[in-house]
C-alpha positions as CSV (number, residue, x, y, z in Angstrom):
1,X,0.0,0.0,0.0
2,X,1.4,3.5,-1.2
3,X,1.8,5.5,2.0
4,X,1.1,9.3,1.8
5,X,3.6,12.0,3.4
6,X,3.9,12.8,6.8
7,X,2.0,15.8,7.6
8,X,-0.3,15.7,4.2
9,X,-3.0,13.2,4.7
10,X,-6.5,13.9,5.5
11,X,-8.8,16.6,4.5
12,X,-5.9,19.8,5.8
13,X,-3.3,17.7,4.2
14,X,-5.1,17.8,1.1
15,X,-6.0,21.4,1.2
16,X,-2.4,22.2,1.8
17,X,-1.4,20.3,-1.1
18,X,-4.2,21.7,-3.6
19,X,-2.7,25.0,-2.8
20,X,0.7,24.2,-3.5
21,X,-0.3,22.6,-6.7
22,X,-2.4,25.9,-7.4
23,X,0.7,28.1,-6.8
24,X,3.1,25.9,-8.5
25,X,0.8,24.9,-11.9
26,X,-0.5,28.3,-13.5
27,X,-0.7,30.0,-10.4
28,X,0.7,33.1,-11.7
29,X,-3.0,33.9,-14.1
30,X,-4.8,32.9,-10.8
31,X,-3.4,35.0,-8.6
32,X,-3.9,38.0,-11.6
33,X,-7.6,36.7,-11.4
34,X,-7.6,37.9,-7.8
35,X,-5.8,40.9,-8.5
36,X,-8.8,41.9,-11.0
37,X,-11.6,40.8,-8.7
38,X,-9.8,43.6,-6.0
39,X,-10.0,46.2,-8.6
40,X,-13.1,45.5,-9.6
41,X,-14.5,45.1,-6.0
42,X,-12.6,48.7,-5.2
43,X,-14.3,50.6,-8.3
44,X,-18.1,49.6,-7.0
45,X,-17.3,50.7,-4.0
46,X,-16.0,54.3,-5.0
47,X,-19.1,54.4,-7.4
48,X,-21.4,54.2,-4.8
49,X,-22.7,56.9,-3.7
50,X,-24.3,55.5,-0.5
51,X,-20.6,55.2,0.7
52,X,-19.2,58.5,1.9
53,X,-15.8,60.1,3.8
54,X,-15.6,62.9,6.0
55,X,-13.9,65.7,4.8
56,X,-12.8,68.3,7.2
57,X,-12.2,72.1,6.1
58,X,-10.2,74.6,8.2
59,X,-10.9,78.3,8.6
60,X,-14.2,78.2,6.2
61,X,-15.0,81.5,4.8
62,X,-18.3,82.6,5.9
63,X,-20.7,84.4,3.4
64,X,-22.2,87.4,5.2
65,X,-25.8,88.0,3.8
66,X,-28.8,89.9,4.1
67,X,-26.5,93.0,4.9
68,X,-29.1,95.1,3.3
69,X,-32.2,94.1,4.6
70,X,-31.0,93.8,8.1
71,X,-30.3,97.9,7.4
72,X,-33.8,98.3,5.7
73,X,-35.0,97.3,9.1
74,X,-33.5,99.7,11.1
75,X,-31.1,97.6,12.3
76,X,-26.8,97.5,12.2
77,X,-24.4,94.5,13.5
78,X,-21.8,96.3,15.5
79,X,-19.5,93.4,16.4
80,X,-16.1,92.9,14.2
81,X,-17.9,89.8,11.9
82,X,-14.5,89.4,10.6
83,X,-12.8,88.1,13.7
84,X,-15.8,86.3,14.5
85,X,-16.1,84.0,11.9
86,X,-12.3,83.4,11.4
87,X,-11.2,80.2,12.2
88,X,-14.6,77.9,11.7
89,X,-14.6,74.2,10.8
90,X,-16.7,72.2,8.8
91,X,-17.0,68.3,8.8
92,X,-18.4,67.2,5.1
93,X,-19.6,63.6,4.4
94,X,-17.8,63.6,0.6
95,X,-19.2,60.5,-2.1
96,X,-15.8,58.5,-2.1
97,X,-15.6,59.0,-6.1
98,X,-15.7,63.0,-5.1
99,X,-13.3,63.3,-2.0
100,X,-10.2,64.3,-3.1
101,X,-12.4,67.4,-5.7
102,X,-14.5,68.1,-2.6
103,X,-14.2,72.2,-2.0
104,X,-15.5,74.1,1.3
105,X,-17.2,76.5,-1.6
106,X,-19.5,74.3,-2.9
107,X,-21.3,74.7,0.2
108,X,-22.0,78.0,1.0
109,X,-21.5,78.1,4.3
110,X,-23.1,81.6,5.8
111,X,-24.7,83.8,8.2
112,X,-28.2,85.7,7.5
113,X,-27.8,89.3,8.7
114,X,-31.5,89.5,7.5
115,X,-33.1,87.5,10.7
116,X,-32.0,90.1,12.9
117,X,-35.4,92.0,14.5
118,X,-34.4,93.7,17.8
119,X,-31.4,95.3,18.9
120,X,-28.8,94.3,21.5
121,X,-26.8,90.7,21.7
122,X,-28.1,88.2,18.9
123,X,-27.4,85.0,18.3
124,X,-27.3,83.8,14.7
125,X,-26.8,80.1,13.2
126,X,-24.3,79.5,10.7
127,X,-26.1,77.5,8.1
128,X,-25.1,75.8,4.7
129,X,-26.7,74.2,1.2
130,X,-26.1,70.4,0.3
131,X,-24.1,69.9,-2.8
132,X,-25.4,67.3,-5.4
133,X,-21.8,66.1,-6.0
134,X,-19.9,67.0,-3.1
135,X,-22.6,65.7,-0.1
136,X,-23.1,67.8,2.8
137,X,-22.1,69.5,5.6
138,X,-22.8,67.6,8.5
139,X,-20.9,70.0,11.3
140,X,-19.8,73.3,11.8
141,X,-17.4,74.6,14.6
142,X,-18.5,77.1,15.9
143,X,-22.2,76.7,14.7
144,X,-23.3,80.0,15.8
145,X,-22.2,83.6,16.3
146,X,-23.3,86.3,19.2
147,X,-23.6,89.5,17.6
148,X,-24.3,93.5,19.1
149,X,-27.3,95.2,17.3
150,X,-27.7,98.7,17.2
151,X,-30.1,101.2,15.9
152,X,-29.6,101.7,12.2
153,X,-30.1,105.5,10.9
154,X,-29.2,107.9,8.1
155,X,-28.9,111.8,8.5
156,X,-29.3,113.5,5.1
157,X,-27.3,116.9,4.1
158,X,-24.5,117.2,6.3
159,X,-22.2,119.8,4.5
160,X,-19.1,119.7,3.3
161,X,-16.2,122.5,4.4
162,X,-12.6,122.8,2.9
163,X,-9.7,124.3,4.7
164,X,-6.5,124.7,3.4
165,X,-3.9,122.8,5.8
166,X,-1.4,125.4,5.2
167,X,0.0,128.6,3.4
168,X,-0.6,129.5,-0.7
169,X,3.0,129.8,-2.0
170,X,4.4,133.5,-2.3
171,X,3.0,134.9,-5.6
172,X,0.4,132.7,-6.0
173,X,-3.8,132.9,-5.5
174,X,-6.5,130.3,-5.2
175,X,-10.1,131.1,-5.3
176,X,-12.1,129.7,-3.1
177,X,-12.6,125.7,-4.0
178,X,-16.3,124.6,-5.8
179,X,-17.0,121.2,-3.8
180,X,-18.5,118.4,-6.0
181,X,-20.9,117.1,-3.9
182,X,-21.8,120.4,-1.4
183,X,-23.7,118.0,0.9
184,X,-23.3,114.2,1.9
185,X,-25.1,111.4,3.2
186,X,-24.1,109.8,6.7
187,X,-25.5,106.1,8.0
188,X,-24.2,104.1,10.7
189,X,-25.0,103.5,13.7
190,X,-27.5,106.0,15.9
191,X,-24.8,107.4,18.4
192,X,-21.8,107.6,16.0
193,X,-24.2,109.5,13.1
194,X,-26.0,111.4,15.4
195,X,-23.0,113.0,17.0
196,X,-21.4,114.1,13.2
197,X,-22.0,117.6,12.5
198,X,-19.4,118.4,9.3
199,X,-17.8,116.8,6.9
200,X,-14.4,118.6,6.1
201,X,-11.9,118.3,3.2
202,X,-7.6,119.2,3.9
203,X,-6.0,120.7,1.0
204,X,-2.4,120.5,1.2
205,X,-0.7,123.2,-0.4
206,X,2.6,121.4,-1.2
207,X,0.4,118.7,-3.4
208,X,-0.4,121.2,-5.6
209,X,0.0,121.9,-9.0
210,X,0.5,125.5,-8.7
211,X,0.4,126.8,-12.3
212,X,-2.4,129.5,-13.9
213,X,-5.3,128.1,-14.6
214,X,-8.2,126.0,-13.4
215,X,-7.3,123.3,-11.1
216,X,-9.4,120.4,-10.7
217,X,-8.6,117.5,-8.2
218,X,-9.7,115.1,-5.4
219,X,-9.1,115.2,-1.6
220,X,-10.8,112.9,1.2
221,X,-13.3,113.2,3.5
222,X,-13.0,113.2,7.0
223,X,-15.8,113.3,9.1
224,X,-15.8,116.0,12.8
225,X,-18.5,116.1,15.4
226,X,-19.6,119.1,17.0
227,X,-16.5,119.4,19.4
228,X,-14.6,119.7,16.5
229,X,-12.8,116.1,16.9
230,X,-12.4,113.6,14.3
231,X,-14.8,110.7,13.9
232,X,-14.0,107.4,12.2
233,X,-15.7,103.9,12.0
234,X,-15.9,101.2,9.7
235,X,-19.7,101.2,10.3
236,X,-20.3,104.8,8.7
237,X,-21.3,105.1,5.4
238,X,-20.9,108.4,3.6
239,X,-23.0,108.6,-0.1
240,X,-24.3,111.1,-2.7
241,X,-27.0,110.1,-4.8
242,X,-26.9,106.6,-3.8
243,X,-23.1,106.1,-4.1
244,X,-21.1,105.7,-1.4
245,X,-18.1,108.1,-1.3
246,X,-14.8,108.7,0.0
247,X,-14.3,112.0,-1.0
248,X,-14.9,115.0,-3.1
249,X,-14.4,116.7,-6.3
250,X,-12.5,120.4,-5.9
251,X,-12.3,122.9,-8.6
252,X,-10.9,126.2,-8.4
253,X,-8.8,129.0,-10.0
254,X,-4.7,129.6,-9.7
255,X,-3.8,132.9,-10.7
256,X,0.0,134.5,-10.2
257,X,0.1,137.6,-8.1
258,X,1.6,141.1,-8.0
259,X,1.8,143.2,-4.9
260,X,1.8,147.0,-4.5
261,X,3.0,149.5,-1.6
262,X,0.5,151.7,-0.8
263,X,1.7,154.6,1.1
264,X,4.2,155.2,-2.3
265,X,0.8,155.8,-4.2
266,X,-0.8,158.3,-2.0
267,X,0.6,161.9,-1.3
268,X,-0.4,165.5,0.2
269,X,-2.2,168.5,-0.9
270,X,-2.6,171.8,0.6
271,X,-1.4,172.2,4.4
272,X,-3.1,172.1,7.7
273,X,-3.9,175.4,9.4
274,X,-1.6,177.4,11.4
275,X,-0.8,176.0,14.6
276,X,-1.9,172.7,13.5
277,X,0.8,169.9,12.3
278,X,0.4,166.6,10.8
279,X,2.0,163.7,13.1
280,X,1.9,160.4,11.4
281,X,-0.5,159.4,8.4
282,X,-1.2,155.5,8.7
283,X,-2.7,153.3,5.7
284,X,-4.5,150.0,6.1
285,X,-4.2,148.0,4.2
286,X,-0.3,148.8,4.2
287,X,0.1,146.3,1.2
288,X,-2.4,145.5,-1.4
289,X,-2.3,142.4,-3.9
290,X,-3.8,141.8,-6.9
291,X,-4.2,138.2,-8.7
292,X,-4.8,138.4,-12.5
293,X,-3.7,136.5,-15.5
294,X,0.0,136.7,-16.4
295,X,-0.6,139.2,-19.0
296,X,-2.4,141.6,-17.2
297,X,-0.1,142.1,-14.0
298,X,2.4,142.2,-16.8
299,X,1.1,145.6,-18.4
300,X,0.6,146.5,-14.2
301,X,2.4,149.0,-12.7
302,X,-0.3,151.0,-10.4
303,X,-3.3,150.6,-9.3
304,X,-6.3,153.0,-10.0
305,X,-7.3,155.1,-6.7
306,X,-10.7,156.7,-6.3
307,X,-7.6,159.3,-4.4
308,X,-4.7,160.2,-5.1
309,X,-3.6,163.1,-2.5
310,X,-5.1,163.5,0.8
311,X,-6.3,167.4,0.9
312,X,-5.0,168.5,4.3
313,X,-6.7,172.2,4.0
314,X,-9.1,172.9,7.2
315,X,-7.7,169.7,8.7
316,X,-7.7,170.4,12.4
317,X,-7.9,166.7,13.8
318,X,-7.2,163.2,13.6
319,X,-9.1,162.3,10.5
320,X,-9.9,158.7,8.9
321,X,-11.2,158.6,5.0
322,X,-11.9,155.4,3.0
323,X,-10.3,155.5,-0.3
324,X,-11.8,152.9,-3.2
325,X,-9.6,150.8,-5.5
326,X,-10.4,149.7,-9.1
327,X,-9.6,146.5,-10.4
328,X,-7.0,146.4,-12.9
329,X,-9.7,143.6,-15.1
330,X,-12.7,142.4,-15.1
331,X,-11.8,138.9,-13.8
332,X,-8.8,140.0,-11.7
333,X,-8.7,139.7,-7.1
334,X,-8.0,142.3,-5.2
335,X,-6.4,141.5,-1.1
336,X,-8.9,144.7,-0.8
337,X,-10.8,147.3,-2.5
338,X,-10.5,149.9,-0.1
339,X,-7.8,151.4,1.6
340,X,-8.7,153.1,5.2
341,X,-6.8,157.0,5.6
342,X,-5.7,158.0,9.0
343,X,-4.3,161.5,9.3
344,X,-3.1,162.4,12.9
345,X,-3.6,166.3,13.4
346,X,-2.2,167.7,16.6
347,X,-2.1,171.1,17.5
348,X,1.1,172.7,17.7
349,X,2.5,173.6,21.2
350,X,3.2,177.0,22.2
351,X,6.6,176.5,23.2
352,X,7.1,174.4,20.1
353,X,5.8,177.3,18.1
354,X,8.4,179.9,19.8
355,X,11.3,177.3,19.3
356,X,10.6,177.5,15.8
């Protein structure tokens, strides 16, 4: 009788040796049979999408909406929303075939402004939408936001001022700056708007273009309250006509100057009465400047007085007189257009007279 090995008989023996037949006849397009059937097995799987993974998503952006609304309402979110909603986390249950395209913005993850209805703290959900490919969001950290609420309010015509934050260049004139818009609109919240009385626009002198002409150009808008101190938030709004703005259109007019010593065009006629003397005669303006185009202060060497000479005859006191001045042109500035007179009259002393 034919005795089998040691170790192989029975049903384990014979399993054993089946396997080592398998791998040793042809097991090489058996074990590739396997190999296939993984594949295979792996593809069904990633095509079904019944099978998901979670997907997590670090510092989600957060869509703010309902902005609008929330301000039709009456109503304003005073909190920084920035640096509340930094740093959120969602958990999405991706379709394995769709992991690795899965994006945080297929989501929409957001906050509704529009919900709000009473001032003070408010708590709002974040909330997001379910994406046909990419699943859904099944968590977010944190899921909600505590926000401040104030009164929402708008104050119409609040005008707009320009000062000139330092001095016009020596020889040089600017008229007095046309402001495109006059008047703005301010919105915000009720105690910062309410306490805004001007708006005011800086012109620096050393930013501009100081040749003849008309000079158009921009400057910003900063916004005072009644004590005169500067008011700035994020949460005020400034508009004309619907468009919010951040600061004005200036036009005005640069014209060279020319300046002329008035006390050289004035003299004396006629003399005071005995035992009366002239002391001092005074002029105010003492300097008088005229802005004009180029080619009229050109052609200028004097300006026209409605007086010449001061008539002294009968002049037995201190005496003031206005004198008028005429404009060398039609579009030219004059520093004034009238020139005060002060003649001091003193009578002559007694002793004085003898001396003399």
């Amino acid at each position: 009788m034919r005795q089998h090995p040691e170790g192989k008989t029975g049903f384990p023996g014979r399993v054993i040796h089946g396997i080592e037949h398998l791998i040793l006849h042809n097991g090489w397009f058996k074990l590739l049979a396997v190999l296939i059937s993984v594949l295979l097995w792996a593809g069904l799987i990633s095509q079904d999408e019944s099978l998901t993974r979670d997907k997590v998503f670090n510092d989600v952006p957060v869509n703010v909406t309902g902005t609008d609304t929330m301000k039709r309402n009456g109503y304003i979110v005073t909190s920084d929303m920035n640096s509340l909603l930094s740093g959120v986390t969602a958990v999405a249950a991706v379709p394995q075939q769709q992991y690795e395209r899965a994006d945080v913005s297929s989501y929409n993850v957001r906050v509704d402004l529009s919900r709000i209805s009473s001032t003070g703290p408010q708590e709002l959900r974040l909330t997001s939408s379910n994406s046909s490919n990419f699943g859904r969001i099944t968590s977010l950290t944190p899921s909600s936001v505590t926000v401040d609420v104030e009164d929402y309010v708008v104050r119409y015509r609040i005008p707009v001022s320009v000062s000139l934050s330092g001095e016009t260049p020596e020889g040089w004139y600017m008229s007095t700056p046309s402001v495109d818009p006059p008047l703005v609109v301010v919105s915000g919240p009720r105690n910062l708007v309410n306490s805004i009385s001007r708006a005011r626009v800086f012109i620096n002198p050393d930013e501009l273009d100081w040749s003849e002409g008309t000079s158009v150009f921009s400057e910003g808008l900063t916004l005072y309250n009644r004590s005169g101190e500067e008011v700035r938030s994020p949460l005020l709004e400034v508009s004309y006509d619907g468009i919010n703005v951040d600061s004005v259109v200036l036009e005005a007019t640069i014209l060279p100057t020319k300046s002329f010593d008035v006390i050289s065009m004035l003299g004396t006629i006629n003399n005071v009465p005995d035992g009366y003397r002239v002391e001092w005669i005074q002029v105010s303006p003492e300097t008088l400047t005229v802005a004009a185009r180029s080619e009229v202060l050109d052609q200028l060497t004097d300006l026209a007085l409605s007086e010449h000479y001061i008539d002294l005859n009968n002049m037995t006191e201190t005496t003031s007189f206005q004198i008028k001045v005429a404009k060398p042109s039609e579009d030219a500035i004059l520093s004034n257009d009238t020139i005060t007179v002060t003649v001091n009259v003193e009578p002559v002393d007694s002793n004085d007279a003898k001396s003399e």
